[in-house]
PDB file as gemmi writes it, atoms N, CA and C in Angstrom:
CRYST1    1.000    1.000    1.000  90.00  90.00  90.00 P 1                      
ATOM      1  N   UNK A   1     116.057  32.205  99.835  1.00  0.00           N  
ATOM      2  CA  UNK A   1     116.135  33.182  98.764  1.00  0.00           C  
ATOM      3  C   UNK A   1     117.353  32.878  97.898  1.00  0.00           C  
ATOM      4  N   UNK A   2     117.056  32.875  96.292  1.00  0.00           N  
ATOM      5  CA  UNK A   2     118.400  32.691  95.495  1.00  0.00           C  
ATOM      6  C   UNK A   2     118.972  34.091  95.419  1.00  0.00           C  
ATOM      7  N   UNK A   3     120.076  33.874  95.322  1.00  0.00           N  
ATOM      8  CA  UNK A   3     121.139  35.101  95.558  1.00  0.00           C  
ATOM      9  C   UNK A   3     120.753  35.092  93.485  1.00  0.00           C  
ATOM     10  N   UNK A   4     120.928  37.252  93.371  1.00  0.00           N  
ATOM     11  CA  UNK A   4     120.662  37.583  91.955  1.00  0.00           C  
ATOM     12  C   UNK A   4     121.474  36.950  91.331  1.00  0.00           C  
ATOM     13  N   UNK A   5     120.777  36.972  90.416  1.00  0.00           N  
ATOM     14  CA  UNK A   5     121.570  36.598  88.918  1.00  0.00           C  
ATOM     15  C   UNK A   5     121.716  37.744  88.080  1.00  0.00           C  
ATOM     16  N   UNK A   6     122.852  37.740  87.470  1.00  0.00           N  
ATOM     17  CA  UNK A   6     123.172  38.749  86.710  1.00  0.00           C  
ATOM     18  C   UNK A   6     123.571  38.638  85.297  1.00  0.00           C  
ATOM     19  N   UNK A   7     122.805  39.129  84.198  1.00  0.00           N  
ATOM     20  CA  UNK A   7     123.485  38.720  82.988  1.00  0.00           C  
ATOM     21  C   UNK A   7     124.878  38.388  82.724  1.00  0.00           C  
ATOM     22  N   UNK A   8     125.243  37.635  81.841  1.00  0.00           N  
ATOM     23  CA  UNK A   8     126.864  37.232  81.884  1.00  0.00           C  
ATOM     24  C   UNK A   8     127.406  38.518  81.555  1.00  0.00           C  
ATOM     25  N   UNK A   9     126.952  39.274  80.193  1.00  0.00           N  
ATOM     26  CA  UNK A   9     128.162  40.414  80.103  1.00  0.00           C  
ATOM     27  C   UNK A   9     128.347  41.019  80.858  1.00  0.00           C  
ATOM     28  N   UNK A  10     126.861  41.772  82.028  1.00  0.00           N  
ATOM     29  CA  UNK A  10     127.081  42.570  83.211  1.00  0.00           C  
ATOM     30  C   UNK A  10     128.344  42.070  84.626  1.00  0.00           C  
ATOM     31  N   UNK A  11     127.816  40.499  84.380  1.00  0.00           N  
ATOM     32  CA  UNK A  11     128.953  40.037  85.135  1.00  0.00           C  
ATOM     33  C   UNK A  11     130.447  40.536  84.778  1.00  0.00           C  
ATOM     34  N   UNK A  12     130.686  39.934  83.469  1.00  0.00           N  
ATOM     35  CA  UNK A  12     132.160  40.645  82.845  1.00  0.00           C  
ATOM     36  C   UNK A  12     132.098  41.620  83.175  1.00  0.00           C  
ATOM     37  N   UNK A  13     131.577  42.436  82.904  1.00  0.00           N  
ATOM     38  CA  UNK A  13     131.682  44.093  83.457  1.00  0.00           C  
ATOM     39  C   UNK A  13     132.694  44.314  85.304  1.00  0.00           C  
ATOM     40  N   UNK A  14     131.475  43.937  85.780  1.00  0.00           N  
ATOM     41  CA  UNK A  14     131.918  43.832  87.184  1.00  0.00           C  
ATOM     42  C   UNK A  14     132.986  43.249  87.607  1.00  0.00           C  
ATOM     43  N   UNK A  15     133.181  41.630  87.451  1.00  0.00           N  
ATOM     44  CA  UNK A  15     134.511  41.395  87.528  1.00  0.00           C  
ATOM     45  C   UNK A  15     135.560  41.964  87.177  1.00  0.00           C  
ATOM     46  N   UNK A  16     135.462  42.736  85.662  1.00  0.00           N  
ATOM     47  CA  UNK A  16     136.687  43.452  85.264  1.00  0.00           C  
ATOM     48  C   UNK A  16     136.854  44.703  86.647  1.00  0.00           C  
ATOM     49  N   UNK A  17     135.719  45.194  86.847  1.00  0.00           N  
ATOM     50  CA  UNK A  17     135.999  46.471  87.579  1.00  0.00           C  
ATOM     51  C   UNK A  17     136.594  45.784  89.172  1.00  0.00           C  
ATOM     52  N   UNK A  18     136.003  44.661  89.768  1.00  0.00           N  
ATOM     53  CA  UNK A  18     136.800  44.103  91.040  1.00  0.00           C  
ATOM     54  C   UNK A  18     138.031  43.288  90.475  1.00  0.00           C  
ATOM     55  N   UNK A  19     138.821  43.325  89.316  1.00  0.00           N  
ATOM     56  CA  UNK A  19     139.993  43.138  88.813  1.00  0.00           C  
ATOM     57  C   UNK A  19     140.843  44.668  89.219  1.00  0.00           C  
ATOM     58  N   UNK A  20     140.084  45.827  88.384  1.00  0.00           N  
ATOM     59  CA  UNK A  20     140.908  46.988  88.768  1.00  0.00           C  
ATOM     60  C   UNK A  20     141.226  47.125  90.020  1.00  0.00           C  
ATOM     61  N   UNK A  21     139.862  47.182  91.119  1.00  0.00           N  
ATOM     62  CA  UNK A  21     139.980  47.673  92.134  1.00  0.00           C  
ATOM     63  C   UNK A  21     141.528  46.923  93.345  1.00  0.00           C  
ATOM     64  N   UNK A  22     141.296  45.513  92.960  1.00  0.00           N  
ATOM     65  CA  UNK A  22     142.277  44.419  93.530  1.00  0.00           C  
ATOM     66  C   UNK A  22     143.464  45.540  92.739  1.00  0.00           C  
ATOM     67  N   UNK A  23     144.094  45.718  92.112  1.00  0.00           N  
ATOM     68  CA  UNK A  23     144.904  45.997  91.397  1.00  0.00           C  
ATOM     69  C   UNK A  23     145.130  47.449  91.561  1.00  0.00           C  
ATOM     70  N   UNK A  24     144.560  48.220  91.586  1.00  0.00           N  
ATOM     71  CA  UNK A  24     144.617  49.640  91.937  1.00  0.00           C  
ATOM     72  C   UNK A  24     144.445  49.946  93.712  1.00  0.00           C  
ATOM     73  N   UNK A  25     143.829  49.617  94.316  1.00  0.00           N  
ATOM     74  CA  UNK A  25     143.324  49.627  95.767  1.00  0.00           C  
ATOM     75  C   UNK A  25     144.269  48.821  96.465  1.00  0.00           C  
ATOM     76  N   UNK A  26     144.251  47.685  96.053  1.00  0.00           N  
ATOM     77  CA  UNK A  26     145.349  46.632  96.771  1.00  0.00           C  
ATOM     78  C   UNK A  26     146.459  46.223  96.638  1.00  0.00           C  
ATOM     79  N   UNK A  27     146.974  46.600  94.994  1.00  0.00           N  
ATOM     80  CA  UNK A  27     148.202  46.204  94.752  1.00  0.00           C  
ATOM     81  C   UNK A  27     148.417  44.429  94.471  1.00  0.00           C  
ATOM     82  N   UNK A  28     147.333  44.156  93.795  1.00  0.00           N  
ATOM     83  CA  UNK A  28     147.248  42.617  94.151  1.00  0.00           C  
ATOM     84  C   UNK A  28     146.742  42.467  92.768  1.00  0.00           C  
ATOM     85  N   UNK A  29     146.989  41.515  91.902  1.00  0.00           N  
ATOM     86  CA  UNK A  29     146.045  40.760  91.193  1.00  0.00           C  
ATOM     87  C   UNK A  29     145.136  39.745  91.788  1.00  0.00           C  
ATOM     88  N   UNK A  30     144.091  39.812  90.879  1.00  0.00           N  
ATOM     89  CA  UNK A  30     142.662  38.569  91.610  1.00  0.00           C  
ATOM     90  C   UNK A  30     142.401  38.323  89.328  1.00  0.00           C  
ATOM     91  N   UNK A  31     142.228  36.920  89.562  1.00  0.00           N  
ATOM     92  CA  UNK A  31     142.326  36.291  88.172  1.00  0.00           C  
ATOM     93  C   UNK A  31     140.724  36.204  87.605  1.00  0.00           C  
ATOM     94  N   UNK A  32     140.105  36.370  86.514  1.00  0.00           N  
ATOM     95  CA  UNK A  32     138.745  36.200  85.949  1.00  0.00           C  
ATOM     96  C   UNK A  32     138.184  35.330  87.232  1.00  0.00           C  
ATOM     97  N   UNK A  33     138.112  34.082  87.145  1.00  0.00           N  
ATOM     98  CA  UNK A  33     137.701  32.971  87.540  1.00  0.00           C  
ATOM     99  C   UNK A  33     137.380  33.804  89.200  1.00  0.00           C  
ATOM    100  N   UNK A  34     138.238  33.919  90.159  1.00  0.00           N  
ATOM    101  CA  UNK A  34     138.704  34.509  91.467  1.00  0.00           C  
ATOM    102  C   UNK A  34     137.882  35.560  91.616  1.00  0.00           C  
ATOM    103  N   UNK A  35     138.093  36.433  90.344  1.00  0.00           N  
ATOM    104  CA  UNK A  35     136.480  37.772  90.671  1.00  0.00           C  
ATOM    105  C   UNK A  35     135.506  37.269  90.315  1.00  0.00           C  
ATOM    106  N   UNK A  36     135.060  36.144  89.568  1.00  0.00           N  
ATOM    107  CA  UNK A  36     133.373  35.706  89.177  1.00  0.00           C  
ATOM    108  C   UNK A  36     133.424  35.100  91.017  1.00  0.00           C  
ATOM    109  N   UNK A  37     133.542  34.449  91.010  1.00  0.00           N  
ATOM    110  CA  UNK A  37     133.633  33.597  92.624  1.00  0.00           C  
ATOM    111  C   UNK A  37     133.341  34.730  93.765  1.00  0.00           C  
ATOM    112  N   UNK A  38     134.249  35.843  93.707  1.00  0.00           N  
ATOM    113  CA  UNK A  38     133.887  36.833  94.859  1.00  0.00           C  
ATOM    114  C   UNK A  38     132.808  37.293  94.267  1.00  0.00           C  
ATOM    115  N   UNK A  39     132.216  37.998  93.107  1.00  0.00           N  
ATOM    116  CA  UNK A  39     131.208  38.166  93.302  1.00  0.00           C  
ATOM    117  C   UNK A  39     130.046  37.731  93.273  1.00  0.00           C  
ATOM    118  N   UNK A  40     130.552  36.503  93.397  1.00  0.00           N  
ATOM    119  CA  UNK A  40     129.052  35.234  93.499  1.00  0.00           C  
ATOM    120  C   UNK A  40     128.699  35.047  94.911  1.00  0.00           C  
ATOM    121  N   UNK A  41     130.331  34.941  95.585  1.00  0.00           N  
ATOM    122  CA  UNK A  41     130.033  34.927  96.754  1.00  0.00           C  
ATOM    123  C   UNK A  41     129.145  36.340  97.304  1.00  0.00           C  
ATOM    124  N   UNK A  42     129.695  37.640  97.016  1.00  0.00           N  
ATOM    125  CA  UNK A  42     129.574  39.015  97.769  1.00  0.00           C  
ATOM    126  C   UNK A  42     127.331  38.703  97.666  1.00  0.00           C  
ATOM    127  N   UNK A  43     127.256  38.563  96.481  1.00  0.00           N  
ATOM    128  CA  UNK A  43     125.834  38.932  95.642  1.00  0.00           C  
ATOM    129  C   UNK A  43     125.404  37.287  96.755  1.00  0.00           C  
ATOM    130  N   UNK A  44     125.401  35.976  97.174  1.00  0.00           N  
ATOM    131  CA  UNK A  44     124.875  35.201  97.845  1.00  0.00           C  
ATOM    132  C   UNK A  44     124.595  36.043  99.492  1.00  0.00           C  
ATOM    133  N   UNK A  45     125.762  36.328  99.796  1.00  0.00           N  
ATOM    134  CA  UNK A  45     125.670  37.043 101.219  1.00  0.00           C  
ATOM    135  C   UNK A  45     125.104  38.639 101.179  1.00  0.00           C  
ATOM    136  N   UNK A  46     124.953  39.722 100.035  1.00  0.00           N  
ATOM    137  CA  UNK A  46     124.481  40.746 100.044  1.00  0.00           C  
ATOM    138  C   UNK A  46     122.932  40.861 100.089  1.00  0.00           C  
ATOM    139  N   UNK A  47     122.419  39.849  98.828  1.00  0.00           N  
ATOM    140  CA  UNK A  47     121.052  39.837  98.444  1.00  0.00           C  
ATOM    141  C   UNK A  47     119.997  39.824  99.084  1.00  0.00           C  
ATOM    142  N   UNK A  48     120.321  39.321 100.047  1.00  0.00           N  
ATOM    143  CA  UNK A  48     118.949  39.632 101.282  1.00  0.00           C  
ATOM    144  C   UNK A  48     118.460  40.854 101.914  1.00  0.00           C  
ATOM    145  N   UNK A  49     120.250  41.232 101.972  1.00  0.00           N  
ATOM    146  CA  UNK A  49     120.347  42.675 102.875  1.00  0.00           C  
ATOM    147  C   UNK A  49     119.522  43.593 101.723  1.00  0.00           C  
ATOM    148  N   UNK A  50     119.943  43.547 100.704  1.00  0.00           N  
ATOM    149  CA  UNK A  50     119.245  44.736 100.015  1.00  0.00           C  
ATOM    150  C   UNK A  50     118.070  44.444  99.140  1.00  0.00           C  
ATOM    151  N   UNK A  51     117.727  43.122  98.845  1.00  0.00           N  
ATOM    152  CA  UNK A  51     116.287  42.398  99.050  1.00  0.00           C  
ATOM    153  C   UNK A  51     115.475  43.523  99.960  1.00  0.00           C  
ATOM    154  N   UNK A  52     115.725  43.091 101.379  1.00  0.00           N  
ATOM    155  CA  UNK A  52     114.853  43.778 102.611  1.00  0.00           C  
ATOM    156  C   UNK A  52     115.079  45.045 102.253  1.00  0.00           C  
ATOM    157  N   UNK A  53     115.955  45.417 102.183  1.00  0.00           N  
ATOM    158  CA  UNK A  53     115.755  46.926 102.133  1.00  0.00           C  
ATOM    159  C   UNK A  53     114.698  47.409 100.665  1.00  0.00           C  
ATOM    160  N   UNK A  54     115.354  47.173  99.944  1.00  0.00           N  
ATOM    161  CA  UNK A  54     114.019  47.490  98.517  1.00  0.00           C  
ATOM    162  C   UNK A  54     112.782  47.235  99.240  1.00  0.00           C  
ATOM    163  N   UNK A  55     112.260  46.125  99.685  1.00  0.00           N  
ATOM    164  CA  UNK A  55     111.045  45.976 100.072  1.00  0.00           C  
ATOM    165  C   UNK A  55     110.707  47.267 101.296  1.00  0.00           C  
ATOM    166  N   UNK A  56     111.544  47.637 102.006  1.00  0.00           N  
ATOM    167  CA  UNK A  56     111.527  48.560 102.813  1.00  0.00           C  
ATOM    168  C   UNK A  56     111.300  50.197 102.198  1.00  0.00           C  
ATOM    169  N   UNK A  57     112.244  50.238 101.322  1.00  0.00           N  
ATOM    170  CA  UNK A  57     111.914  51.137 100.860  1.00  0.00           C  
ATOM    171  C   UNK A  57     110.286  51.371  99.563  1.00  0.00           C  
ATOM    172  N   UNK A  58     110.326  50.151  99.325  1.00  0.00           N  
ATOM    173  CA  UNK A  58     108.959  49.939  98.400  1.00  0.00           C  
ATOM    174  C   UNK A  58     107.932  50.365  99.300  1.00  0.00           C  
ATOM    175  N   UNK A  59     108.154  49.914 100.629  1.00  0.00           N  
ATOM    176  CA  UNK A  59     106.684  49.898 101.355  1.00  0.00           C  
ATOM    177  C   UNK A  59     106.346  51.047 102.525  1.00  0.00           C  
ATOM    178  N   UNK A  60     107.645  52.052 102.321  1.00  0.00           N  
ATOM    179  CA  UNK A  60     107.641  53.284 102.348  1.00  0.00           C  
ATOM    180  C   UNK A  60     106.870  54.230 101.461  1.00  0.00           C  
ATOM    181  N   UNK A  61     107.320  54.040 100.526  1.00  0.00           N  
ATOM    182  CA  UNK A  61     107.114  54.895  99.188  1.00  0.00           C  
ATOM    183  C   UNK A  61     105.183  54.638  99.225  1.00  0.00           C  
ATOM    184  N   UNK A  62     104.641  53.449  99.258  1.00  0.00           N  
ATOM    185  CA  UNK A  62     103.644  53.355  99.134  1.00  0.00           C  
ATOM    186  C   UNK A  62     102.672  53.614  99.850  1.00  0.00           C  
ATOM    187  N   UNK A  63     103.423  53.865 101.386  1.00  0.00           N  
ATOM    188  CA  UNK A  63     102.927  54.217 102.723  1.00  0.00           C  
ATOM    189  C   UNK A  63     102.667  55.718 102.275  1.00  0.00           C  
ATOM    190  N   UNK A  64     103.926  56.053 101.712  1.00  0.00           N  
ATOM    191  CA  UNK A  64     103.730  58.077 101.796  1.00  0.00           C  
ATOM    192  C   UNK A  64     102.247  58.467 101.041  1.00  0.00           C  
ATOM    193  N   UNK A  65     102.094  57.333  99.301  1.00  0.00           N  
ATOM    194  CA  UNK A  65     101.199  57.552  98.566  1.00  0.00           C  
ATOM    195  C   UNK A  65     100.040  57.306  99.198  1.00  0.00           C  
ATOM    196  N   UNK A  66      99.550  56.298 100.426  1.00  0.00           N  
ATOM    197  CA  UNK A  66      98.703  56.156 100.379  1.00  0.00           C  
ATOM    198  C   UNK A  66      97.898  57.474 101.343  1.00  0.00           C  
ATOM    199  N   UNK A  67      98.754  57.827 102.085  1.00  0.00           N  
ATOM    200  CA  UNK A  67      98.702  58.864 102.893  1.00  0.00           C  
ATOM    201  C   UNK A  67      98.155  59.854 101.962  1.00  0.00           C  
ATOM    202  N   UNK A  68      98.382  60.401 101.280  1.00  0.00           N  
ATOM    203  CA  UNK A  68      98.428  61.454  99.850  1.00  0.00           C  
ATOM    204  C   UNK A  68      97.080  61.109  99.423  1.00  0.00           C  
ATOM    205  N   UNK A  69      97.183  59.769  99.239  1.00  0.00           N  
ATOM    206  CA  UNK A  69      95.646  59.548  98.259  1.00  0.00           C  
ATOM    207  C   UNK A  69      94.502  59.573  99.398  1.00  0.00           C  
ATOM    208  N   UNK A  70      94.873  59.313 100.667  1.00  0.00           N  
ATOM    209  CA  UNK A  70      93.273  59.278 102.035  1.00  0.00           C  
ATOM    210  C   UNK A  70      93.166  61.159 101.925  1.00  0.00           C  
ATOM    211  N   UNK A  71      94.379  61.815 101.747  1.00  0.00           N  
ATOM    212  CA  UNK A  71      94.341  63.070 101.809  1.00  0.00           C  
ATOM    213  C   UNK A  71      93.371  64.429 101.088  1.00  0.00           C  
ATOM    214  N   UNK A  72      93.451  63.620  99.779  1.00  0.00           N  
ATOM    215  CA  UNK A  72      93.055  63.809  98.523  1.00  0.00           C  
ATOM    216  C   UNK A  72      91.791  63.478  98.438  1.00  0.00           C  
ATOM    217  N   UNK A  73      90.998  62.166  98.874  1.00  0.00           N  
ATOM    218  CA  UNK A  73      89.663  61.741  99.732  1.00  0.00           C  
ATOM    219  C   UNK A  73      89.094  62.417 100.522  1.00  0.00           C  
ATOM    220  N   UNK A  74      89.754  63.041 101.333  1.00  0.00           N  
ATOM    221  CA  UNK A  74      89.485  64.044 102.489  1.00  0.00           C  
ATOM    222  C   UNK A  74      89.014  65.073 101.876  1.00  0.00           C  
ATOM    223  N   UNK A  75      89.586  65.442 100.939  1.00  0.00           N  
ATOM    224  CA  UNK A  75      89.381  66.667 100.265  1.00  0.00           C  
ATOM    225  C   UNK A  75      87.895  67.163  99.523  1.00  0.00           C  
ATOM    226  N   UNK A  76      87.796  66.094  98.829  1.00  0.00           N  
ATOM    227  CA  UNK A  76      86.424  65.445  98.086  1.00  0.00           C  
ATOM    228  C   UNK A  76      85.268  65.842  98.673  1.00  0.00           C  
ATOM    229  N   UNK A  77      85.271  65.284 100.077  1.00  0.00           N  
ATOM    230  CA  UNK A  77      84.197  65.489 101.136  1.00  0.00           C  
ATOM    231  C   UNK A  77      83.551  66.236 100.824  1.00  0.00           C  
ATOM    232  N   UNK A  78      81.520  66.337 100.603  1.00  0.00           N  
ATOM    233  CA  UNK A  78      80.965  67.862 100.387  1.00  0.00           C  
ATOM    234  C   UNK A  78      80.725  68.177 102.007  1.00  0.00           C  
ATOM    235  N   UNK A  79      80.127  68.959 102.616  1.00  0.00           N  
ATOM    236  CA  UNK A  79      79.996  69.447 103.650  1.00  0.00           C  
ATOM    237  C   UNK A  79      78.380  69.064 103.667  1.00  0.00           C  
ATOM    238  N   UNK A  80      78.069  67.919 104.975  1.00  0.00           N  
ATOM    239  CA  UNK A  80      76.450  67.745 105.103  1.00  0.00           C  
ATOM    240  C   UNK A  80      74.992  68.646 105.774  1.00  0.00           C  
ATOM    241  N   UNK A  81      75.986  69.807 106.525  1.00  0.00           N  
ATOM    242  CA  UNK A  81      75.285  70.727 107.136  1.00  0.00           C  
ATOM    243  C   UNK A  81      75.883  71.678 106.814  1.00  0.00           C  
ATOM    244  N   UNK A  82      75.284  73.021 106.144  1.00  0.00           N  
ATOM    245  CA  UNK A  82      75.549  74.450 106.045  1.00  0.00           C  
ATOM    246  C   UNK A  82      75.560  75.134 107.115  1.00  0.00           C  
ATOM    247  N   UNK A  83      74.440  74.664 107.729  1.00  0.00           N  
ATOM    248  CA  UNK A  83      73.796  75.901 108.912  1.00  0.00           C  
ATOM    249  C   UNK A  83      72.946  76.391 108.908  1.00  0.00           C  
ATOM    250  N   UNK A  84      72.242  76.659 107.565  1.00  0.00           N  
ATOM    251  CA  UNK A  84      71.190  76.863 107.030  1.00  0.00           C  
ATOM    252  C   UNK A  84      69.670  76.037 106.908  1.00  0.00           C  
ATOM    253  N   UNK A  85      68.456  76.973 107.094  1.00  0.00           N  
ATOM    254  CA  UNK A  85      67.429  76.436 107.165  1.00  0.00           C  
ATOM    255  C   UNK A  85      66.502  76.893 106.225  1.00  0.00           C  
TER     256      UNK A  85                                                      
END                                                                             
């Protein structure tokens, strides 16, 4: 699996914000270059994890609907015997 890709400006975005965080949280500077890298790295080693999970949760969501829609089928049903003669 290729780890996401992320538009470049969104990238800028992010790096700037794991610039603050190094800097506010840690007391540390981390340089442009140093945050594109961590989060190339973070997004290579994350992407699977939450890959699987989306799919997990996708195939939840579709599990509940399908449940809903056999339900809804059920419903439909006419009745083949009254009781009546």
């Amino acid at each position: 699996m290729q780890p996401l890709k992320i538009p470049r400006e969104h990238k800028l975005q992010i790096t700037a914000s794991i610039q603050e965080y190094f800097d506010t949280e840690l007391s540390s500077e981390i340089g442009q270059l140093a945050s594109e890298n961590l989060l190339d790295f973070m997004l290579k080693e994350l992407s699977p994890y939450i890959y699987n999970q989306a799919l997990a949760d996708a195939r939840k969501m579709i599990e509940q609907k399908m449940i809903s829609l056999e339900e809804e089928m059920y419903a439909l049903e006419q009745p083949l015997f009254s009781g009546r003669r």
